[in-house]
C-alpha positions, 0 to 999 in steps of 0.5 A: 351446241344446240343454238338458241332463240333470236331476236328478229333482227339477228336472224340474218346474221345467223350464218357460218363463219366465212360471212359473219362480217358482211352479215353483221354489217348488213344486219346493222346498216338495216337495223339503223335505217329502219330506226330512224326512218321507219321505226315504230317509235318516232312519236315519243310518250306522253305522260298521261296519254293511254299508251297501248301495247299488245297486251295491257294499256297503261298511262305513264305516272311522274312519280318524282323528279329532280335526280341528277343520273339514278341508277337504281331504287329499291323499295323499303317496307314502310314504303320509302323509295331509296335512290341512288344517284350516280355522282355519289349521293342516296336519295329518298322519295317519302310520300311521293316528295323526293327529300332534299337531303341526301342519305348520309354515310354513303361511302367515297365513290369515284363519280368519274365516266361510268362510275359512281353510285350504283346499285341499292337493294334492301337485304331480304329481311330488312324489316328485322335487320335493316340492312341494305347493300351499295354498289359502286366504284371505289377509289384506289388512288389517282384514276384507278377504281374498282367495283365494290359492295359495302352493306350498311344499317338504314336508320333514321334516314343514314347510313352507319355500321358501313361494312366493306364485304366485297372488292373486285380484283379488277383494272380498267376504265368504265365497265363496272357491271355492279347489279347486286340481286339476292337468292334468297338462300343466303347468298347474292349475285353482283355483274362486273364488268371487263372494264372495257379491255381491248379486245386485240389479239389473242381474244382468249387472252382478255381478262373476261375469259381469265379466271384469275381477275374479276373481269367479265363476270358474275360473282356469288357471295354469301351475304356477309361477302364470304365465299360460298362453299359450293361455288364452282371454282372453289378449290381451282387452281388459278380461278378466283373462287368468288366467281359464279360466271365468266366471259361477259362484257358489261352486266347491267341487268341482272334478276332472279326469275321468281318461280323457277330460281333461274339468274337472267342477265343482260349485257352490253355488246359493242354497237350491237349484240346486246344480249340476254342470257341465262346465268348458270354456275361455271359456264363461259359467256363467250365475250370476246371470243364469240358474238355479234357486235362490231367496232364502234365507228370502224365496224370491223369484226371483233369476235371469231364468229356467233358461237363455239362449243363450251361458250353459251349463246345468248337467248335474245340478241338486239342489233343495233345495241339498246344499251341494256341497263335496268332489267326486272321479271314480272310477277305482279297483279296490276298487269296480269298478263305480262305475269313471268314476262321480262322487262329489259330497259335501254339506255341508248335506244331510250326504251323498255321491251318486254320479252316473253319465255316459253320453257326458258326461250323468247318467244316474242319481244315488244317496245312497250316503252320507248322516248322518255329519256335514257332508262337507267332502272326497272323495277316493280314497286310494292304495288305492283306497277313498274318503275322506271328510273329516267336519265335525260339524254346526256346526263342531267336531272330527271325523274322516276315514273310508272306505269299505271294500267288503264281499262 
């Protein structure tokens, strides 16, 4: 398989099999020191303060505080923001107030580790149909939970007509996955990921590369949660038909590129080798079987190697792991040269980079954000500008903020 572009601190893992282990550990061990000791980002931002990057100068904007964990936001045609917050509550933000009455109607989640209230996305004709779609982790007695999508019509700030349309054939811990992007063709995409299975073993046996669970995947649905029927795997035996892709870990970011259609995902490695890949119908991922991230703590291997024919490689890796979560693609007028570039939020690494695709490669990344807190979401309002949902190391209440060009 023809491999792909890098990031420039994967370069030196890119070797053969025999030396996998040593290079990755190099890789990391150098990766780690030069973060903390001479890392381009040990002065965090400064709300107001000119930030400068290599293309566009910006200044950072408090757009509303006082979340507890949001994980996600969308953007209303009147110009409500709605929020979701992680414990199970959907927010909004009028006027530049966050409200202080939660959105009624928001179904049962179990807010417990990972799970929660997830993802919030307006239907793409939400003017005429006032619908918008949640993810989260549904309860299914004691502990046991599972990735779910219900949609609802938003009308005189609650929910009502809440419609189950989709829950995930899934077991596990954390690993939710639960990113929701529409096509605008009739159909939406939702991340789910492995749940955290133990990669031990026989790694192609791990549920990600199972085609009968809902583990380690991207589903395709139409919007009424029905299966499309040109979904790859309609009709096999075996495989779930909902199923678009298969062998990822934990899907957090997730976007359709505006001008060529494409669905672009990041995802979370073990303690390194997050990834950014391009999702395409019917094709394996490779996790666990393939990739660069190590055992947490031990920094043991866990896969066969980098890559294996009929499993993808990533286009961009990040050693050590940012902890991918929000990821948008820009196509706004406020910042005209980061027009078609991707912004990819951190959540451990506190940060947002900015990745630039040349014929559907990387070709350069940069920090454009960094220190602010842990960045659950990116996105682009209405407006143009880009938001970025903060969750303060550890949990706890903190804000929305954007990026405002200056000069």
């Amino acid at each position: 398989m023809v491999r792909r572009d890098f990031a420039p601190t994967a370069t030196g893992l890119l070797t053969a099999a025999p030396f996998f282990v040593a290079g990755l550990l190099v890789g990391l061990v150098v990766g780690l020191v030069l973060a903390l000791v001479a890392g381009p980002f040990a002065a965090p931002l400064a709300a107001q303060e000119i930030q400068r990057t290599a293309l566009h100068d910006y200044r950072v904007v408090t757009v509303a505080d006082g979340f507890e964990v949001p994980w996600s936001m969308t953007w209303l045609p009147d110009g409500d923001l709605l929020v979701t917050e992680r414990p199970g509550r959907l927010r909004i933000v009028r006027d530049g107030r966050l409200l202080p009455n939660e959105v009624a109607g928001v179904p049962d989640v179990l807010a417990n580790g990972q799970g929660g209230l997830l993802d919030v996305v307006a239907h793409p004709d939400f003017a005429s149909n006032r619908l918008v779609y949640l993810s989260f982790s549904k309860p299914q007695g004691g502990r046991a939970s599972t990735t779910t999508v219900v949609r609802a019509r938003f009308e005189n700030d609650a929910l009502t007509g809440v419609e189950e349309i989709f829950e995930a054939q899934s077991s596990g811990a954390g690993h939710y996955g639960g990113r929701i992007v529409f096509d605008g063709a009739g159909h939406f995409f939702l991340s789910i990921g492995d749940r955290q299975a133990a990669p031990r073993g026989d790694l192609e046996a791990h549920p990600a590369q199972d085609l009968a669970s809902h583990q380690g995947v991207v589903v395709r649905l139409n919007e009424d949660g029905s299966v499309p029927a040109d979904n790859p795997f309609v009709g096999q035996a075996g495989a779930l038909p909902e199923i678009w892709s298969y062998g990822h870990r934990n899907p957090q970011g997730m976007a359709l590129h505006p001008e060529t259609g494409d669905l672009w995902a990041t995802e979370h490695g073990p303690q390194g080798g997050d990834e950014l890949n391009r999702v395409e119908a019917g094709l394996n991922y490779g996790w666990p079987v393939v990739g660069y991230g190590v055992n947490y703590r031990s920094g043991t291997a866990i896969h066969e190697g980098t890559t294996r024919e009929g499993m993808e490689d990533p286009l961009h890796v990040w050693i050590p792991s940012i902890g991918t979560s929000g990821f948008m693609i820009y196509d706004g007028d406020a910042f005209p040269e980061w027009r078609g570039h991707m912004f990819a939020g951190g959540l451990s690494g506190e940060r947002v980079d900015r990745i630039q695709l040349e014929n559907r490669r990387v070709v350069m990344s940069e920090t454009v954000f960094h220190d602010m807190g842990r960045v659950r979401d990116v996105r682009q309002g209405p407006d143009g500008l880009i938001y970025v949902a903060l969750e303060e190391r550890g949990g706890g209440t903190t804000a929305i903020v954007r990026l405002e060009p200056v000069g």
